[in-house]
Structures are given as structure tokens and as C-alpha cells.
C-alpha positions in Angstrom: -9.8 23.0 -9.7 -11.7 23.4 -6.9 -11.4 21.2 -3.5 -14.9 20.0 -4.4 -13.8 19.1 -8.0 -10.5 17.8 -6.7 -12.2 15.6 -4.0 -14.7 14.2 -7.0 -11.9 13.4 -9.4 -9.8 11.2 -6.8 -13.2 9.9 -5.7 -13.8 8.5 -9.2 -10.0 7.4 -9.4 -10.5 5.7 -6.2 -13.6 3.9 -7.2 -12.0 2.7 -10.4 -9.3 0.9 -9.2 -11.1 -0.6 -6.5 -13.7 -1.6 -9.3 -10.8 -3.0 -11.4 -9.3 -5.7 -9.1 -5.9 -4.8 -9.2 -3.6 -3.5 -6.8 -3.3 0.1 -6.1 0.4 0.2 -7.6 -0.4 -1.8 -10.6 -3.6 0.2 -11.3 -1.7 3.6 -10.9 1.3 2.3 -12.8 -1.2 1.3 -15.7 -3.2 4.6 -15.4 -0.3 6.7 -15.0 -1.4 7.5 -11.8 1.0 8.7 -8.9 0.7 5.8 -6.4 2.0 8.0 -3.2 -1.2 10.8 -4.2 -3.5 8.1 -5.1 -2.6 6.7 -1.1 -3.2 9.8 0.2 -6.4 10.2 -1.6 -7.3 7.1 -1.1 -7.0 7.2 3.0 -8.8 10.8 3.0 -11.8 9.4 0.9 -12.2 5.6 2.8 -11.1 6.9 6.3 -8.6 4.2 6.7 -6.5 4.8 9.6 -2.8 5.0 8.5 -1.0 3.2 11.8 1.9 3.3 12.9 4.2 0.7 14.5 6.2 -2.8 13.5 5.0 -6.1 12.0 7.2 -8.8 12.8 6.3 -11.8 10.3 6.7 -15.0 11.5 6.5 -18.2 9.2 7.4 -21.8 10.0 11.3 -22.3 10.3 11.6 -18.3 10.6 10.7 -15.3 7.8 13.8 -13.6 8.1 11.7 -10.7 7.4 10.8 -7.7 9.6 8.9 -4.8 8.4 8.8 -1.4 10.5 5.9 1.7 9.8 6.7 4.5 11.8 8.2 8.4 10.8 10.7 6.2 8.9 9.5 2.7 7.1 12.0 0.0 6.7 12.6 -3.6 5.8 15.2 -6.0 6.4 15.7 -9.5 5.0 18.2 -11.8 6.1 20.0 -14.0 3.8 17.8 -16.8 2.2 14.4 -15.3 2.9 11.5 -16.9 1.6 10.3 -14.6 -1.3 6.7 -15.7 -1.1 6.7 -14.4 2.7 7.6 -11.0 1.5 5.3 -10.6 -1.1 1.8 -11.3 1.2 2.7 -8.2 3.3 4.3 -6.2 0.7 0.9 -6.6 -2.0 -1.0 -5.7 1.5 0.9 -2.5 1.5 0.8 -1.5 -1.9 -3.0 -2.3 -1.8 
């Protein structure tokens, strides 16, 4: 396959899930799609920036939640952390 073909064949993948209203993962998981490819695809082809730093989430009372993006992504949860807090960001991230 050619880089043209290539680039039209993620393009259409790209389009289709974004037509389909699901998240990235769930889409690739139902397509049988390779969500860490169809991310990379899908930043070369929209132009997103990828950025890098931390996201602290704050919610009333404390999240007990903090994210970090950098060379090595992490997450920690404390004991008792509100599951609905985690799941905003984390569907963000998953697209």
C-alpha cells in the first residue's frame, strides 16, 4: 500500500467513527480496529496537538484523582475516589 493509499484508508476510518458517535475505543473495539494506530492516525489526519503535561482534577470535597501526560502517562486514585470523576477525563482521552 502506498502512503497515499495508506493516508485514504485511515482517512475513511477516521471519518467513520467520528460519523458514528461513539468513542474512539469503543468504535475500534467494535471494528476491530487498533485504538493506539487509529490515535496516531487520527492526530496526523485532524492536526490535533498531542500535549504534554499534568491535569490535576479537582471536584467538590476533593477527586482523589490526578492524571499525568508526559514521556510516561500515569494515574493515581486514592482510596474512595468518586468513579464518575474518573470517567469524564478518561472518555476525553479515549476520544
Amino acid at each position: 500500500m502506498t502512503q497515499k493509499e495508506r493516508t485514504a484508508h485511515w482517512s475513511a476510518i477516521v471519518e467513520q467513527q467520528a460519523a458514528s458517535g461513539m468513542s474512539g475505543l469503543a468504535w475500534c473495539r467494535e471494528n476491530q480496529i487498533n485504538p493506539a494506530r487509529f490515535y496516531v492516525w487520527r492526530r496526523k489526519l485532524t492536526g490535533a496537538p498531542h500535549e504534554k503535561g499534568f491535569i490535576e482534577l479537582h471536584a467538590f470535597g476533593g477527586s482523589g484523582i490526578r492524571i499525568g501526560i508526559g514521556a510516561n502517562l500515569f494515574i493515581e486514585v486514592e482510596r474512595g475516589f468518586d468513579p464518575e470523576t474518573f470517567a469524564q477525563p478518561l472518555n476525553i482521552f479515549l476520544g
